[in-house]
C-alpha positions in Angstrom: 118.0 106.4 108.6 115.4 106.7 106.2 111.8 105.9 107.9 108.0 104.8 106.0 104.7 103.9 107.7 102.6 101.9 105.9 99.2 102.2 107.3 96.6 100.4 106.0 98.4 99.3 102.8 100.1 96.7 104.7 98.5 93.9 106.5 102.1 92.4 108.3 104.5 95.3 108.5 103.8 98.9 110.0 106.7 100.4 109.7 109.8 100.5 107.4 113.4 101.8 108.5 116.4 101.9 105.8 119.9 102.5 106.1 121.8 103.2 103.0 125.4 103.0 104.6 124.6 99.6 105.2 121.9 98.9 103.1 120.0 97.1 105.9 116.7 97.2 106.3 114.2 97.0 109.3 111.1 95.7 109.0 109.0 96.4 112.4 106.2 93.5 112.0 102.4 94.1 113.6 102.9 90.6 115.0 104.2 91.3 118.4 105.5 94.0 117.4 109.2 92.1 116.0 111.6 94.2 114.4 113.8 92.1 111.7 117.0 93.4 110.3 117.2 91.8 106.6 121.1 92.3 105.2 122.1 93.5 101.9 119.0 95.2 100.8 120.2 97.6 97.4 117.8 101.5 98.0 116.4 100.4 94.5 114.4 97.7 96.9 113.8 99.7 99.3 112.4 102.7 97.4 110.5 100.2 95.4 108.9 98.7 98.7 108.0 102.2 99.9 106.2 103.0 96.6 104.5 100.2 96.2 100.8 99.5 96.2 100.9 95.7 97.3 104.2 96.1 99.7 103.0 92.4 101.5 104.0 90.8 98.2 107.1 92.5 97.8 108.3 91.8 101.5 107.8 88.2 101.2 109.2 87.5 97.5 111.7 90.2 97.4 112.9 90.3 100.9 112.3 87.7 103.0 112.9 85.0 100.2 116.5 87.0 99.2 117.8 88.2 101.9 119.6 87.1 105.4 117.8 88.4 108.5 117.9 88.9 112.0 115.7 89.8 114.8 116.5 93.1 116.6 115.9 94.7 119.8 113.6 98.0 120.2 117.1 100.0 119.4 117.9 98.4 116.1 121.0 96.6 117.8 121.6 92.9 117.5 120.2 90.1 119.3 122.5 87.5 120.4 122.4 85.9 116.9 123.7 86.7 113.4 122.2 86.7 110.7 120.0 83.5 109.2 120.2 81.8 106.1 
């Protein structure tokens, strides 16, 4: 699982986590912290979010927006819920 901290470029996410096998990514909030799962995430968007200089905007037009999510536990394991949207 490929892994990106975000520091100070990011004012809601601290930390990225990406698996390509399943092209799902985890987005570990700094509200809380919440971990969301969003589903069919292509790398492309994921190496994109990692490179980019305003990743906030990219989260919430290119991810949340397009993509079905789920909150996770602290092991990246399913809640009782699927997916939404």
């Amino acid at each position: 699982m490929l892994q990106h901290t975000f520091g100070k470029e990011s004012e809601i996410v601290g930390k990225a986590f990406y698996n390509r096998e399943t092209a799902i990514l985890f987005l570990t909030y700094l509200s809380g912290p919440t971990t969301i799962a969003y589903r069919n995430v292509p790398s492309i968007l994921y190496d994109e979010l990692c490179a980019s200089h305003y990743p906030d905007a990219c989260i919430r037009f290119k991810i949340q927006a397009r993509h079905p999510f789920r909150r996770v536990g602290k092991t990246y394991g399913a809640l009782n819920y699927g997916f939404v949207k």
